[in-house]
N, C-alpha and C positions, 0 to 999 in steps of 0.2 A: 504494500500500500504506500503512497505517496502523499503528502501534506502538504497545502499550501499556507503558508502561514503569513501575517502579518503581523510585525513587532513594532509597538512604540515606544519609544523613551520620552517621560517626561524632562526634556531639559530645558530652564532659562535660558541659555544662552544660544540655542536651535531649535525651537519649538517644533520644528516640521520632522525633527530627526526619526527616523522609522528602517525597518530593513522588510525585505519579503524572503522566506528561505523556505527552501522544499525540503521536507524533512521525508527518508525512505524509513519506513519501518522495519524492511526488509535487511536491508544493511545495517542499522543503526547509526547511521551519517546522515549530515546535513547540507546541504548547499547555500551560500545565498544569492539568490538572482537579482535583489536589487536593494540599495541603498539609500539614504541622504544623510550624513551626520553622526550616524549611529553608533562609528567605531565597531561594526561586525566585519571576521575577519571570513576570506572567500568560504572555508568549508570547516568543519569539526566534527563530533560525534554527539550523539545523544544518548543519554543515559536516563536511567531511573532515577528518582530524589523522591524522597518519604513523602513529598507535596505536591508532586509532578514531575515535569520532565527537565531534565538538566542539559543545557547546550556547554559540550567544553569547543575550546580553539582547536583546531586540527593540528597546529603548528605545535604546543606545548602541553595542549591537553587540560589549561588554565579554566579553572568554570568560568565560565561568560554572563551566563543566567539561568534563573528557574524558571520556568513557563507553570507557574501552579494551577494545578488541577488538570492540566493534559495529562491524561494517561493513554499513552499510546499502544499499550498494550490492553488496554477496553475491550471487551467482548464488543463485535460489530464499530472499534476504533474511534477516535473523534469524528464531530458530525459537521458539517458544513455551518458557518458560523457560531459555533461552539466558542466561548469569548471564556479570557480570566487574567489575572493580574500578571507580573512579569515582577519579579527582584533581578535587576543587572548588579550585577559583583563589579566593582569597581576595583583593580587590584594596584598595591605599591608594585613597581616594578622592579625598583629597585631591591627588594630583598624577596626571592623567588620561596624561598621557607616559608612555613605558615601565613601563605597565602590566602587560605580561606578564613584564617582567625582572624587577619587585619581588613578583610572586604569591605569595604562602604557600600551600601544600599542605593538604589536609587530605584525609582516606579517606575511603572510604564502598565501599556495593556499588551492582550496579545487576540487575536481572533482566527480563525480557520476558513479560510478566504476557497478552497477547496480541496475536494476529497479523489483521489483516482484510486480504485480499488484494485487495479489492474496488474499484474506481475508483469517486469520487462528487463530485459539483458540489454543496456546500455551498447551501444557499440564502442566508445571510448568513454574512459573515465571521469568522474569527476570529481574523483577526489584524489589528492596530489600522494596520497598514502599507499594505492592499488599500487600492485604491478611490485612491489619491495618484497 
């Protein structure tokens, strides 16, 4: 199954900041297909979190944010506009340790912009981690 997702962040300083990312359930990776502002980096993994769904960066595997209340492992999956809150992890960069102790919160929403139920074998990849 495949997810289309839309994430916002609430920022002062960008108000319009958003990403749209396709999330496979199948592989448990993410892509994003589009931006403005939002600081998401191209692809990462999705995992479980005791309140939903957790996006790490593909690159370091850094949590990015929770999507609470997406469970993508749902009997019959999330549902087309299926909506819930978003905590983005703000991380220090500077000291890669206990990274998740020092996280800053910030809001946002998140909604399910579409559902494709469909299985498919990609002809080339998209995430930078295949093929290793």
């Amino acid at each position: 199954m495949r997810i289309t997702a839309h994430l916002d962040r609430y920022d002062r300083h960008n108000p319009d900041a958003c990403a749209i990312v396709w999330l496979d359930t199948q592989s448990g990776k993410w892509s994003r297909e589009g931006h403005v502002g939002a600081g998401v980096p191209p692809w990462g993994h999705a995992g479980h979190a005791s309140d939903g769904t957790c996006l790490l960066a593909g690159s370091d595997e850094a949590p990015l944010c929770v999507l609470e209340g997406l469970d993508l492992a749902a009997p019959g999956g999330p549902f087309e506009g299926e909506t819930g809150a978003i905590r983005w992890l703000k991380h220090d960069r500077h000291d890669r340790h206990d990274r998740a102790d020092r996280a800053e919160r910030e809001e946002g929403r998140w909604h399910v912009q579409c559902v494709d139920p469909t299985e498919c074998v990609a002809a080339d990849s998209l995430f930078a981690d295949e093929g290793m």
